[in-house]
gemmi code that builds the backbone of each chain (N, CA, C; Angstrom):
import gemmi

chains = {
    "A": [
        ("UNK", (31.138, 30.454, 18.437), (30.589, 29.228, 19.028), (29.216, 28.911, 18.436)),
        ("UNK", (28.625, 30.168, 18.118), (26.608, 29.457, 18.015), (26.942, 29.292, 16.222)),
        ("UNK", (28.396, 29.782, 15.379), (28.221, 29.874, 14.542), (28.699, 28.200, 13.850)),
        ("UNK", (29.710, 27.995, 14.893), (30.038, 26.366, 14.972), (29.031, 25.147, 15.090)),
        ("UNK", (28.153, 25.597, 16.557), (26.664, 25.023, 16.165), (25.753, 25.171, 15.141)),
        ("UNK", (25.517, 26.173, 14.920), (24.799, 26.208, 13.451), (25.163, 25.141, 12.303)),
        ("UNK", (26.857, 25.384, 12.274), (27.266, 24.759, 11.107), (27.056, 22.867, 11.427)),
        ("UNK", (27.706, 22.839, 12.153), (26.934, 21.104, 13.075), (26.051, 20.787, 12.405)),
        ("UNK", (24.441, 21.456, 13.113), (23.565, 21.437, 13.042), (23.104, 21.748, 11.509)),
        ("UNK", (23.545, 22.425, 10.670), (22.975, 22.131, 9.069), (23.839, 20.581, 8.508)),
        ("UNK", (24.839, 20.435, 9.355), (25.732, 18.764, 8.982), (24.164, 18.021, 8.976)),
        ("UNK", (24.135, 18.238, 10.394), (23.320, 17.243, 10.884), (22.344, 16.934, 10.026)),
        ("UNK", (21.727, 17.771, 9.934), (19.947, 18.175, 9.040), (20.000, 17.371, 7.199)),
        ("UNK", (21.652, 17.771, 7.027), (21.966, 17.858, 5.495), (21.726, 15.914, 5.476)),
        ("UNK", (22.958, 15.221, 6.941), (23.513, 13.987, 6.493), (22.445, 13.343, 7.240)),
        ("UNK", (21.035, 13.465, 6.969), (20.040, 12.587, 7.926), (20.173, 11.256, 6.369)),
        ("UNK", (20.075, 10.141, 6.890), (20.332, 9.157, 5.884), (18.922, 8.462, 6.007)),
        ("UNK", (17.478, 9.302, 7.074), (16.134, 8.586, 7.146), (15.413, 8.900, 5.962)),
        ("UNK", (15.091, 8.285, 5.434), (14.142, 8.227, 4.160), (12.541, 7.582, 4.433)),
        ("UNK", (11.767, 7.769, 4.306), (10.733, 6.968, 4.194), (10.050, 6.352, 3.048)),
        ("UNK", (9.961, 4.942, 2.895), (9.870, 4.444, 1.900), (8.403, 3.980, 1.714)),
        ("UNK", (7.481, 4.821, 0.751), (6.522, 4.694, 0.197), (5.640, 3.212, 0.257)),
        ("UNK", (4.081, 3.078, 0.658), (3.463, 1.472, 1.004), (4.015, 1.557, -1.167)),
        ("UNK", (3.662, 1.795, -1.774), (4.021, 1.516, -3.300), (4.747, 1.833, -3.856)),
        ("UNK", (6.114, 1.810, -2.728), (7.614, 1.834, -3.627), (8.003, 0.563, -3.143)),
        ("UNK", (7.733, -0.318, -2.401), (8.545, -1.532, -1.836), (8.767, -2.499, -2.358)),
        ("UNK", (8.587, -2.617, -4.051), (9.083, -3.725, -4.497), (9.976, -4.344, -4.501)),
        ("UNK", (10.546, -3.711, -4.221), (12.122, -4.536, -4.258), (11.940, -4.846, -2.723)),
        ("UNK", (11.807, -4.288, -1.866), (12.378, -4.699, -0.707), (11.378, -6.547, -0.439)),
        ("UNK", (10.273, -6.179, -1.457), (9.439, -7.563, -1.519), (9.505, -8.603, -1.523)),
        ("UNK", (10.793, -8.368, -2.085), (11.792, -9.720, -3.117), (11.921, -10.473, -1.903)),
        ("UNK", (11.899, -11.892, -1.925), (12.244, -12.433, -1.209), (13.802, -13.379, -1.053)),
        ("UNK", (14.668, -12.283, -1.911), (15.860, -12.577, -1.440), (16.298, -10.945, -1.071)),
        ("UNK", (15.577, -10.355, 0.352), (15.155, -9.286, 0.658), (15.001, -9.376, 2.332)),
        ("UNK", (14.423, -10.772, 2.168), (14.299, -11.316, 4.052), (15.244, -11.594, 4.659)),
        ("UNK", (15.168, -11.693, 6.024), (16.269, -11.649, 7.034), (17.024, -13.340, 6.371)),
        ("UNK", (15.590, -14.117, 6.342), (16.281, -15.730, 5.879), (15.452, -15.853, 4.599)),
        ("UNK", (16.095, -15.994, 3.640), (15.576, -16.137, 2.768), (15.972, -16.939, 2.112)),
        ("UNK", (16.724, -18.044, 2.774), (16.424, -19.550, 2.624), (16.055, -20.289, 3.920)),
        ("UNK", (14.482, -20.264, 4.447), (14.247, -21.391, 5.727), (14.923, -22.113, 6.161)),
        ("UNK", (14.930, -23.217, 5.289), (15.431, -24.244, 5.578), (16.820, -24.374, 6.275)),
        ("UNK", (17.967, -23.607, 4.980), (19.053, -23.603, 5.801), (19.017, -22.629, 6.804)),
        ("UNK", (18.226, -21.479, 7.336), (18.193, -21.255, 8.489), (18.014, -22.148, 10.128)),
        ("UNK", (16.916, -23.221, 9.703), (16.816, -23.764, 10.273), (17.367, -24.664, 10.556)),
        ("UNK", (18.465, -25.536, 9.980), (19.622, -26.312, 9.746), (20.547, -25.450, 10.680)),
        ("UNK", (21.168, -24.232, 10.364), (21.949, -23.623, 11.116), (21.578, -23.243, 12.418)),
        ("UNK", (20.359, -22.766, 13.156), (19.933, -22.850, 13.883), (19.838, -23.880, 14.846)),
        ("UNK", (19.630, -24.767, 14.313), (19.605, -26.874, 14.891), (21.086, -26.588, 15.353)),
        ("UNK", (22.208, -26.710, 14.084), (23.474, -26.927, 14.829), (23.717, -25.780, 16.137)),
        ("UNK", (23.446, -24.778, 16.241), (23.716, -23.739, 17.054), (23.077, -24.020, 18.200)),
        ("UNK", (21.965, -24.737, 18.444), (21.444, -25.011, 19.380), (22.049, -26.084, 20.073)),
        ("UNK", (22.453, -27.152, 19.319), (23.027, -28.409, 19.407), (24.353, -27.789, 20.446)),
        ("UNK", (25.143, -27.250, 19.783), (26.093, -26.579, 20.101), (26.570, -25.854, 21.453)),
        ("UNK", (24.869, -24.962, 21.787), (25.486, -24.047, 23.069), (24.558, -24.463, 23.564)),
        ("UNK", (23.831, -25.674, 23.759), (23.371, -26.236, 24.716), (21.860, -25.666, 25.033)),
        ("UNK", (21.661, -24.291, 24.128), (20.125, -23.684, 24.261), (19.649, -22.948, 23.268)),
        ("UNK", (18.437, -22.695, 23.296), (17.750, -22.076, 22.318), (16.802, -20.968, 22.400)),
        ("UNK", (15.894, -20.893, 21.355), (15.554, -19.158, 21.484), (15.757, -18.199, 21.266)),
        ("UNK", (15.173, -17.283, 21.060), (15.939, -15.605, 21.136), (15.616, -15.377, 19.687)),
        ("UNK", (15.294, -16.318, 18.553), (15.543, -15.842, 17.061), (13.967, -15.379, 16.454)),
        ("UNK", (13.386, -14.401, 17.505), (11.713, -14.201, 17.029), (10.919, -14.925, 17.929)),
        ("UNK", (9.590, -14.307, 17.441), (8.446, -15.053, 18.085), (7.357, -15.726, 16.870)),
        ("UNK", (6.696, -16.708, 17.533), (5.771, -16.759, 16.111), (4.662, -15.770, 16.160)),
        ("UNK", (4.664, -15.414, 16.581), (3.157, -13.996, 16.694), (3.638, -13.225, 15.719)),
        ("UNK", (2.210, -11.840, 15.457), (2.616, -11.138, 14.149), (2.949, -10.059, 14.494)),
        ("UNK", (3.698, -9.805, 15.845), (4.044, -8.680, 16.116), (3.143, -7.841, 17.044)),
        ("UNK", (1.680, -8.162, 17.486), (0.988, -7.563, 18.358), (1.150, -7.742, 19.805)),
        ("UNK", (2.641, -8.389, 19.928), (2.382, -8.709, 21.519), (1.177, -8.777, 22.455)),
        ("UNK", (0.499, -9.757, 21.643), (-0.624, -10.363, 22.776), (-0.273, -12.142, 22.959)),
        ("UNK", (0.645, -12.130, 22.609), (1.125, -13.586, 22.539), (2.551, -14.005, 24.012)),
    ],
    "B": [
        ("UNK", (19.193, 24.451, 24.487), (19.773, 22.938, 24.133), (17.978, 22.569, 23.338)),
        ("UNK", (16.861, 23.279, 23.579), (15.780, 22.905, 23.343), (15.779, 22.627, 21.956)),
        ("UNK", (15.958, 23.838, 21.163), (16.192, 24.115, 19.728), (17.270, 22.859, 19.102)),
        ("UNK", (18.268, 22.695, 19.987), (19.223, 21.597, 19.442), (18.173, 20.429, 19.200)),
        ("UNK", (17.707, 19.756, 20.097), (16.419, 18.839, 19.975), (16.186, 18.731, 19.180)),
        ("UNK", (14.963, 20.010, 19.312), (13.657, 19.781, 18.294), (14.263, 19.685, 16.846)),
        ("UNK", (15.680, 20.249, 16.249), (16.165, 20.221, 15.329), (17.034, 19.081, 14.999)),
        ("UNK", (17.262, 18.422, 16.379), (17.638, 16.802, 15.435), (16.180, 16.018, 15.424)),
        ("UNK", (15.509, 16.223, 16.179), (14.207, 15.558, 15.967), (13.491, 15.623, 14.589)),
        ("UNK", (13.833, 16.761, 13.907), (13.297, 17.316, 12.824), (14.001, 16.710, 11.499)),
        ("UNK", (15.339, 16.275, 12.180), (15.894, 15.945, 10.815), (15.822, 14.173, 10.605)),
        ("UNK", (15.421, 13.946, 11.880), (15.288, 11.832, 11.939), (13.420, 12.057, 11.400)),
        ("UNK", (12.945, 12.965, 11.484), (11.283, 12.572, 11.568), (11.061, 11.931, 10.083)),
        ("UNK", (10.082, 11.279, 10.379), (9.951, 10.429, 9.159), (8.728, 11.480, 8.611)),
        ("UNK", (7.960, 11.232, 7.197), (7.218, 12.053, 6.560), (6.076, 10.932, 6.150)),
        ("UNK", (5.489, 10.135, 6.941), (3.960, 9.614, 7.298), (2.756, 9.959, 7.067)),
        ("UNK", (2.128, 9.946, 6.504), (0.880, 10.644, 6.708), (-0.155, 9.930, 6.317)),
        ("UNK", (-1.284, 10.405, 7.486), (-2.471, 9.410, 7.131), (-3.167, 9.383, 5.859)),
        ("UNK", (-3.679, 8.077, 5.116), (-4.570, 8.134, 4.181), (-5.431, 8.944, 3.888)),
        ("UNK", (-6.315, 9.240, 3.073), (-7.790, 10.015, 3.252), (-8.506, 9.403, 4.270)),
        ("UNK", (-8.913, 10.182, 4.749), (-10.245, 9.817, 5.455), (-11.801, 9.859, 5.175)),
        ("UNK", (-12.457, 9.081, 5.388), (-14.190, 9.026, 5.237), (-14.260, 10.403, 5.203)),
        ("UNK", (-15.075, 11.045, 4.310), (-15.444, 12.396, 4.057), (-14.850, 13.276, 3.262)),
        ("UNK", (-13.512, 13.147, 3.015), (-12.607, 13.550, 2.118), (-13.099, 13.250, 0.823)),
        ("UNK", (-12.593, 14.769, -0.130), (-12.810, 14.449, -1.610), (-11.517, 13.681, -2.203)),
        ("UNK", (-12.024, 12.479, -3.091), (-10.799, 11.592, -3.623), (-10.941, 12.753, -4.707)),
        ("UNK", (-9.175, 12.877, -4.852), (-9.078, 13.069, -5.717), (-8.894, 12.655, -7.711)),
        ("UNK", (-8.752, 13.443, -8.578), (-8.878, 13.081, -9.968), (-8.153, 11.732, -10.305)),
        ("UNK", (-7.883, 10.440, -11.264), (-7.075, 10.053, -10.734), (-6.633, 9.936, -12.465)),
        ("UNK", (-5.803, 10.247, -12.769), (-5.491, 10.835, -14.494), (-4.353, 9.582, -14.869)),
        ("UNK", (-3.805, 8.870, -15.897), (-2.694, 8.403, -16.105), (-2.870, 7.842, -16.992)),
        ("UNK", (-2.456, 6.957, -17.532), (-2.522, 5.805, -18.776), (-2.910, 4.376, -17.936)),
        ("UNK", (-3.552, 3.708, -19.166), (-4.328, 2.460, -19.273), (-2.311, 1.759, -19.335)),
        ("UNK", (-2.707, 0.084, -19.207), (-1.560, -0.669, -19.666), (-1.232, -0.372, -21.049)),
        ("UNK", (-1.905, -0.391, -21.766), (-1.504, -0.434, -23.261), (-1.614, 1.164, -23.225)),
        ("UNK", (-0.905, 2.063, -22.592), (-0.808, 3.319, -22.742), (-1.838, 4.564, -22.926)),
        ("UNK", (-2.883, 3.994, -23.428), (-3.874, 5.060, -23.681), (-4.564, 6.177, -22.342)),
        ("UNK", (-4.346, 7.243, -22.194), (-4.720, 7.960, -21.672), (-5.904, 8.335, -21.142)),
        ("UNK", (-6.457, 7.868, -19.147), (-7.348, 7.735, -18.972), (-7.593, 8.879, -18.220)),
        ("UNK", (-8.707, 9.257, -17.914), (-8.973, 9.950, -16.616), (-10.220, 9.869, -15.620)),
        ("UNK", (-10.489, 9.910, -14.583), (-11.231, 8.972, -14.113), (-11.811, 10.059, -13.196)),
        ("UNK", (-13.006, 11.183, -12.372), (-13.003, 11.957, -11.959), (-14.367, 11.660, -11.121)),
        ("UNK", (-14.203, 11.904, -9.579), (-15.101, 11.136, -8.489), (-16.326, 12.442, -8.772)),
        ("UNK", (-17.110, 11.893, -8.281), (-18.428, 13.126, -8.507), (-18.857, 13.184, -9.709)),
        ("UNK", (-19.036, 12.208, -10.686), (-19.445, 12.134, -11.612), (-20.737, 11.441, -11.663)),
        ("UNK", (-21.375, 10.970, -10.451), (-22.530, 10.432, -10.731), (-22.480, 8.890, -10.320)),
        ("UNK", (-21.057, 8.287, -10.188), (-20.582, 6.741, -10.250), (-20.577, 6.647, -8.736)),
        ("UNK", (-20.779, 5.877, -8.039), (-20.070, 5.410, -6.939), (-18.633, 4.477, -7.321)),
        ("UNK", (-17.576, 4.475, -7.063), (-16.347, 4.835, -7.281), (-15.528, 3.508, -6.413)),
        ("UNK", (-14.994, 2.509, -6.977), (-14.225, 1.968, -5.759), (-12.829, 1.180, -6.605)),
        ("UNK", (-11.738, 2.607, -6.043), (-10.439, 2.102, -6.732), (-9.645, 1.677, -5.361)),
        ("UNK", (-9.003, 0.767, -6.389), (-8.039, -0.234, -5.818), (-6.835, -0.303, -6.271)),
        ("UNK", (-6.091, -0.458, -5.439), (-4.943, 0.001, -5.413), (-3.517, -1.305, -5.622)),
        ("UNK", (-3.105, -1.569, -6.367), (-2.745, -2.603, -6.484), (-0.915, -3.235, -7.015)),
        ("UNK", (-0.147, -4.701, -6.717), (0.892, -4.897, -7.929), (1.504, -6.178, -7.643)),
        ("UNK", (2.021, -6.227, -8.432), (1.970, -7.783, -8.685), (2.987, -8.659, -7.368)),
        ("UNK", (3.559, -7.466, -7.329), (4.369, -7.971, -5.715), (4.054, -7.782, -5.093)),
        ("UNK", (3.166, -7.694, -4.688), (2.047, -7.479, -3.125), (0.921, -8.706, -3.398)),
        ("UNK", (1.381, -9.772, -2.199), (0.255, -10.764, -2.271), (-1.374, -10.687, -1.823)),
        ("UNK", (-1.278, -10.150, -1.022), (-2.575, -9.721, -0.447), (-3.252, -9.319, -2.006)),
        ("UNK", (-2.570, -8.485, -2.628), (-3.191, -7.549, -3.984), (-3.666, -8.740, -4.986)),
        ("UNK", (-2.673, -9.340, -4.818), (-2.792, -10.670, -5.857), (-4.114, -11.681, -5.788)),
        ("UNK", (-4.484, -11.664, -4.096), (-5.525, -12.489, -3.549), (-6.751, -12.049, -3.808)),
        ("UNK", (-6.582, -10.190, -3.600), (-8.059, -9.736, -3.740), (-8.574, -8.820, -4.847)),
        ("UNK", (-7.630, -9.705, -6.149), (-8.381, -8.763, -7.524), (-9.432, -9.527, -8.134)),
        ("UNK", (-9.074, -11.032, -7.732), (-10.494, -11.468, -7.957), (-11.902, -11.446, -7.671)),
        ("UNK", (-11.549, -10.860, -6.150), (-13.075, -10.373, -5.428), (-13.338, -9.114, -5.959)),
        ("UNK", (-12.211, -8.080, -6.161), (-12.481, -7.181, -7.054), (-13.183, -7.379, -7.854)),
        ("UNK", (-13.173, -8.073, -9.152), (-13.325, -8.360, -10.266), (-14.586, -8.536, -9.958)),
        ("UNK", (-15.022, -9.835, -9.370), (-16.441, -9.804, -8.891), (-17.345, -8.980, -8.184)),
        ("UNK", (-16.906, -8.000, -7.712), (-17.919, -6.900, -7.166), (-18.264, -6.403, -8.382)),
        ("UNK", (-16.942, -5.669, -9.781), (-17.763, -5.262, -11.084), (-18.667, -5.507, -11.477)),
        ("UNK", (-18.472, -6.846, -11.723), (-19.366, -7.821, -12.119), (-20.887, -7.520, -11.611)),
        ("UNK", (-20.899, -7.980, -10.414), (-22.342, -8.104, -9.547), (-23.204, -6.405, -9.578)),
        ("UNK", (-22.018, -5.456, -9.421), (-22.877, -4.244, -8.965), (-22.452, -3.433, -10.096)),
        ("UNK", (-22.143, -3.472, -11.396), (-21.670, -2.429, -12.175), (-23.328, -2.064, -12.845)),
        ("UNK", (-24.683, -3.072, -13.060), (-25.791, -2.525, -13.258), (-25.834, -1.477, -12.642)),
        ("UNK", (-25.940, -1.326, -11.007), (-26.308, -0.836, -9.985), (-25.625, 0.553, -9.970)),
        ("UNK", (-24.672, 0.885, -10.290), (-23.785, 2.570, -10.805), (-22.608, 2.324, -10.139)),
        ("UNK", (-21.882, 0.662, -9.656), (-20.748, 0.990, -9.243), (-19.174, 0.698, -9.961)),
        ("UNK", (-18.758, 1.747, -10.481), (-17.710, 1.864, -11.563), (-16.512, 1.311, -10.622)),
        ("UNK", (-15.703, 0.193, -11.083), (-14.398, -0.096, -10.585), (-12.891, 0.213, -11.002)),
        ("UNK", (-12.159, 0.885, -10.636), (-11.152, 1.546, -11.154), (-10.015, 0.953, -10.257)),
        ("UNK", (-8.965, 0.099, -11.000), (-7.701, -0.325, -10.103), (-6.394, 0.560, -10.662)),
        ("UNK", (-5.172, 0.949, -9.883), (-4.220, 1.636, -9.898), (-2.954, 0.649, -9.838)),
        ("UNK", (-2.774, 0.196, -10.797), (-0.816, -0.838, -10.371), (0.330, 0.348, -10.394)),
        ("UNK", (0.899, 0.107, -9.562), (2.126, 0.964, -9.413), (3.266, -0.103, -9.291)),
        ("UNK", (3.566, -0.998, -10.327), (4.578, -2.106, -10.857), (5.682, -1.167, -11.654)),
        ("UNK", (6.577, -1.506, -11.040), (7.707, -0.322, -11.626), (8.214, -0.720, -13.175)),
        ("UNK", (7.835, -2.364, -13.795), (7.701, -2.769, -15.325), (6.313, -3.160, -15.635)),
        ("UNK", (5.670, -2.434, -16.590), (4.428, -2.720, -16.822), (4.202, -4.047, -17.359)),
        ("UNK", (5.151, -5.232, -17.645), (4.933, -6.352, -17.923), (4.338, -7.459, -16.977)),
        ("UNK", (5.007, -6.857, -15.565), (4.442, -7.643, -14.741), (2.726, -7.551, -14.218)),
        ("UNK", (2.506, -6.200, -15.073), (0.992, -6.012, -14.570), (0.435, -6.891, -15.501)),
        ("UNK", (0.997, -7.022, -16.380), (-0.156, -7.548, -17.824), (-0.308, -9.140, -17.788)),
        ("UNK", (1.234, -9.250, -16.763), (1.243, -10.925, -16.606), (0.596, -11.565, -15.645)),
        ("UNK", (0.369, -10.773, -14.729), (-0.722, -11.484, -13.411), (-2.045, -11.342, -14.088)),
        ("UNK", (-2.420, -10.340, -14.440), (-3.856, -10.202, -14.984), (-3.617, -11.388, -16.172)),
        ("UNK", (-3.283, -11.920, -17.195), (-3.215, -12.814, -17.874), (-3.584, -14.319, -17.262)),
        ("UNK", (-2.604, -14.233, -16.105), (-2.176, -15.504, -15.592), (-3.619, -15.916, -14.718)),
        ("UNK", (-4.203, -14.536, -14.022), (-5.716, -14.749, -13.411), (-6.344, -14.853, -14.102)),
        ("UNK", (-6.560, -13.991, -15.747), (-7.734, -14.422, -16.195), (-8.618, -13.067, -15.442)),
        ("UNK", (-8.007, -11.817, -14.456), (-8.955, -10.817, -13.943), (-9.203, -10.118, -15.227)),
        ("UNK", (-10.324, -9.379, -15.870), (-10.161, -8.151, -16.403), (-11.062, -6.992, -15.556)),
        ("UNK", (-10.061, -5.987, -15.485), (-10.289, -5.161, -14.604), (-9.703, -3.738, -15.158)),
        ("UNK", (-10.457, -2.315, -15.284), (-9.806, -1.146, -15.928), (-8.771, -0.900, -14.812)),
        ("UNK", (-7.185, -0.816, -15.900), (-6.107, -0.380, -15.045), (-5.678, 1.267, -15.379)),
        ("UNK", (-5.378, 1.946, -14.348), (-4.406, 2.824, -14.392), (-3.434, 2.503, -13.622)),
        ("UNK", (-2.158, 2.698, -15.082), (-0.576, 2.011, -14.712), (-0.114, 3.341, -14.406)),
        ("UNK", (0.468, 3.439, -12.980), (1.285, 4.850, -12.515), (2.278, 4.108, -11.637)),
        ("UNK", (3.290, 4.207, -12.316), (4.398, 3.329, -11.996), (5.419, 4.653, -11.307)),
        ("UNK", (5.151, 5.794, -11.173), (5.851, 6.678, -10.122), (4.381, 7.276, -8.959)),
        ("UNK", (3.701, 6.703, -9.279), (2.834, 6.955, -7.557), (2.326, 7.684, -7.642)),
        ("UNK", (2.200, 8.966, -8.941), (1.181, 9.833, -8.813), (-0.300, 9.805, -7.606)),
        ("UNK", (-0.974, 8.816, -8.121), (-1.806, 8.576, -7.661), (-2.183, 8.303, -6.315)),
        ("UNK", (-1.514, 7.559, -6.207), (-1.517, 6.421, -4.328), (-0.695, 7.875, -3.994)),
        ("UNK", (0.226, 8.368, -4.260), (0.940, 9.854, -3.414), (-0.634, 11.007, -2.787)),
        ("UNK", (-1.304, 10.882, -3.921), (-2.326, 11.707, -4.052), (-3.792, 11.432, -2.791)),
        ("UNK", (-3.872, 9.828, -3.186), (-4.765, 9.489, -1.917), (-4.155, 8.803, -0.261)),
        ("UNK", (-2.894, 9.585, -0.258), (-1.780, 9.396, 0.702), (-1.988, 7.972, 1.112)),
        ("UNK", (-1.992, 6.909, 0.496), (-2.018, 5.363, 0.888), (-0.870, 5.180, 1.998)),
        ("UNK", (-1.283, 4.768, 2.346), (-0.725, 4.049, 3.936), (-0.445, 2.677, 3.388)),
        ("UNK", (-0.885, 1.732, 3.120), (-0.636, 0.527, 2.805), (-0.790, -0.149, 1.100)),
        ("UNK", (-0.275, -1.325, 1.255), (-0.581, -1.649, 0.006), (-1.309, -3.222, 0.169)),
        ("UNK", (-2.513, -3.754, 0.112), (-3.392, -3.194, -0.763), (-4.062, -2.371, -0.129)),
        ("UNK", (-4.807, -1.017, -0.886), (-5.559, -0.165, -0.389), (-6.848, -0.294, -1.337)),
        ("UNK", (-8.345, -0.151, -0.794), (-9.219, 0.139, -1.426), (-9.968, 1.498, -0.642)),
        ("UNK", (-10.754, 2.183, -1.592), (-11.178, 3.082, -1.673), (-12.757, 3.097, -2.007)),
        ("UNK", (-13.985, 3.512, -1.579), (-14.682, 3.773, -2.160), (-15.049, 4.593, -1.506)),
        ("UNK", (-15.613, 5.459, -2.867), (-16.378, 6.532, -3.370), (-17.725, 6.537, -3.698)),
        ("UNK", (-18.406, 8.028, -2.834), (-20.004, 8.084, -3.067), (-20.243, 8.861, -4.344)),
        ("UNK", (-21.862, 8.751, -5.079), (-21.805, 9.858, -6.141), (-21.205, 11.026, -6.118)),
        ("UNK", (-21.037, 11.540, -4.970), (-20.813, 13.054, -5.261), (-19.180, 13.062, -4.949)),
        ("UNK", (-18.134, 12.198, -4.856), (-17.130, 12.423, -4.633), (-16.217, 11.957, -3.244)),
        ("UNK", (-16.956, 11.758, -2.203), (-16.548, 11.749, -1.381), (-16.128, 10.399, -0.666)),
        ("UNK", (-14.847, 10.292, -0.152), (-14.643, 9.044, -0.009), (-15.352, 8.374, 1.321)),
        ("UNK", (-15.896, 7.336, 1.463), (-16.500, 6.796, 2.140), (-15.971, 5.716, 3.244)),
        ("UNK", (-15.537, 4.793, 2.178), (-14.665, 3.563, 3.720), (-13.202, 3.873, 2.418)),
        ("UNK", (-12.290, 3.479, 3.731), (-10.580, 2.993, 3.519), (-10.609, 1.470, 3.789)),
        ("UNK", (-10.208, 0.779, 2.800), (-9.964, -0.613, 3.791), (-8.739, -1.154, 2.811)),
        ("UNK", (-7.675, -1.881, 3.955), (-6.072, -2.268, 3.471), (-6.208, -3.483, 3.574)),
        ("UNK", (-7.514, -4.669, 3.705), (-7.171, -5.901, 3.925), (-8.309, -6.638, 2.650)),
        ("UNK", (-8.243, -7.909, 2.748), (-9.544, -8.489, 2.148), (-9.642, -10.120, 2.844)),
        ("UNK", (-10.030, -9.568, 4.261), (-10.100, -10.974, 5.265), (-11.538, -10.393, 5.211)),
        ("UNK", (-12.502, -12.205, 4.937), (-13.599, -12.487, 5.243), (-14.158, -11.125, 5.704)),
        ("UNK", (-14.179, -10.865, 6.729), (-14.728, -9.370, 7.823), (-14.795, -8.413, 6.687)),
        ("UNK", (-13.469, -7.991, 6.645), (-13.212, -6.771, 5.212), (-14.234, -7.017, 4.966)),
        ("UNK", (-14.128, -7.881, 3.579), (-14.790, -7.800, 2.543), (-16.415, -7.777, 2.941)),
        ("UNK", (-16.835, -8.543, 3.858), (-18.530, -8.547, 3.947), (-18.922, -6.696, 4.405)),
        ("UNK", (-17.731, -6.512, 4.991), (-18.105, -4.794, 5.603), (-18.192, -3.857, 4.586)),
        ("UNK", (-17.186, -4.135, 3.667), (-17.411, -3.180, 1.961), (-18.332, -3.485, 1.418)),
        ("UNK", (-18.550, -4.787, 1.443), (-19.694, -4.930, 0.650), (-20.978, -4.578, 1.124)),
        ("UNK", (-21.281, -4.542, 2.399), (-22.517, -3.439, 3.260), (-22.464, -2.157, 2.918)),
        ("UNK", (-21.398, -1.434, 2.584), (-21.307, -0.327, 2.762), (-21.529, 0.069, 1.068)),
        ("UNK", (-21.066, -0.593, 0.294), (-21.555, -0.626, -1.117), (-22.574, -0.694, -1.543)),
        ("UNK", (-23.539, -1.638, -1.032), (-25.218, -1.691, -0.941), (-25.692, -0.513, -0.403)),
        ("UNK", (-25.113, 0.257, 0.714), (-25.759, 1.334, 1.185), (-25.909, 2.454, 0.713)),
        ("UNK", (-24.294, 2.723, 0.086), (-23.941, 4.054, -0.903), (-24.443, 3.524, -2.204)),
        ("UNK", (-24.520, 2.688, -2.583), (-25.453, 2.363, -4.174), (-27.415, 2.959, -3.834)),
        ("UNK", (-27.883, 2.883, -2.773), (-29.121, 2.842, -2.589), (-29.200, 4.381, -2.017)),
        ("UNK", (-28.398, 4.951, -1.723), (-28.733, 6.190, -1.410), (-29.400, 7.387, -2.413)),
    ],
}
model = gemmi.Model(1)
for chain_id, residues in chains.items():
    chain = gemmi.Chain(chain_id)
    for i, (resn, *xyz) in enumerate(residues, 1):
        res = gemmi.Residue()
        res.name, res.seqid = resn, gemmi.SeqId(i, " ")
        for name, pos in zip(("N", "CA", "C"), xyz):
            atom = gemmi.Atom()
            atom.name, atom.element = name, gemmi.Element(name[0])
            atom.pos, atom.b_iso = gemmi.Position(*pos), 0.0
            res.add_atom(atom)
        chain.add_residue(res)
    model.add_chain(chain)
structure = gemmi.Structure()
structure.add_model(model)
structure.setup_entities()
């Protein structure tokens, strides 16, 4: 049994898929076909109809920079 | 079940670590120039010291090599040596922003991180300065108005010491 856990537990340790990615490795992730929308506009087009649509809006972010003092 | 824990905890933990801190010796910072030539650059030499950390995909970096540039300028009489670090994974893009600004500024190109690994950077842009004898003095990751007037106090101070 503890030898079954063990073996688990080196799975576990072996298949961690967390990496931490370096402040001066992120170029690529920079790219700005990299962002969640990385075309505005038609985000915001699709957004309009979706709103249009279910009658409400919201929920897609805040404009603050993330410090929740807003 | 404790050990189970702490051992998945161990295997999600991320590997973070803070920058240097004020008082810390910066270390050597060795690599090649853009055009390859082999530099080395070593704190405690007598210079007050302020490398910057920099690349062409980082806007902030892009905004504040010109104030860079101009601190050389103003205080390099005064003993303060400026040393910037691009870590641009094609060295073309370093040669093309500096072109396109018009900055000239001494680069060390370390396009695998030697360096920034070395002064454990937390962010990108990072500046650094350094007193004569080595020791690092302020960290600062921004170049908003505030920043910059606060480095630049602190540059007048460690130049006059």
């Amino acid at each position: 049994m503890i030898a079954r856990l063990l073996v688990l537990l080196g799975v576990l340790l072996l298949s961690s898929g967390c990496s931490t990615v370096q402040p001066w490795e992120k170029e690529f992730i920079a790219k700005p076909t990299m962002a969640f929308d990385p075309y505005p506009l038609e985000a915001n087009f699709s957004r309009h109809t979706y709103r249009s649509r279910e009658a409400s809006g919201g929920g897609y972010g805040v404009s603050a920079g993330g410090c929740g003092c807003h | 079940m404790f050990a189970v824990a702490t051992l998945l905890s161990l295997s999600f933990a991320s590997t973070t670590s803070m920058a240097l801190e004020p008082g810390s010796r910066a270390p050597t910072l060795e690599g090649r120039t853009l055009e390859g030539t082999p530099v080395a650059v070593r704190p405690g030499s007598g210079e007050v010291l302020l490398i910057d950390f920099w690349a062409s995909w980082c806007p902030p970096c892009r905004k504040g090599l010109p104030w860079v540039a101009e601190l050389q300028q103003r205080y390099a009489a005064r003993g303060l040596r400026v040393v910037t670090v691009n870590v641009d994974a094609e060295v073309e893009r370093a040669q093309q922003l500096l072109s396109e600004t018009g900055v000239q500024l001494p680069v060390i190109y370390d396009p695998a991180g030697e360096i920034p690994r070395s002064y454990r950077l937390r962010a990108m842009p990072s500046t650094f300065l350094v007193d004569r004898t080595g020791e690092v003095v302020e960290v600062s990751s921004k170049f908003t108005p505030e920043a910059k007037a606060a480095l630049e106090r602190t540059i007048e101070r460690v130049l006059n010491e």
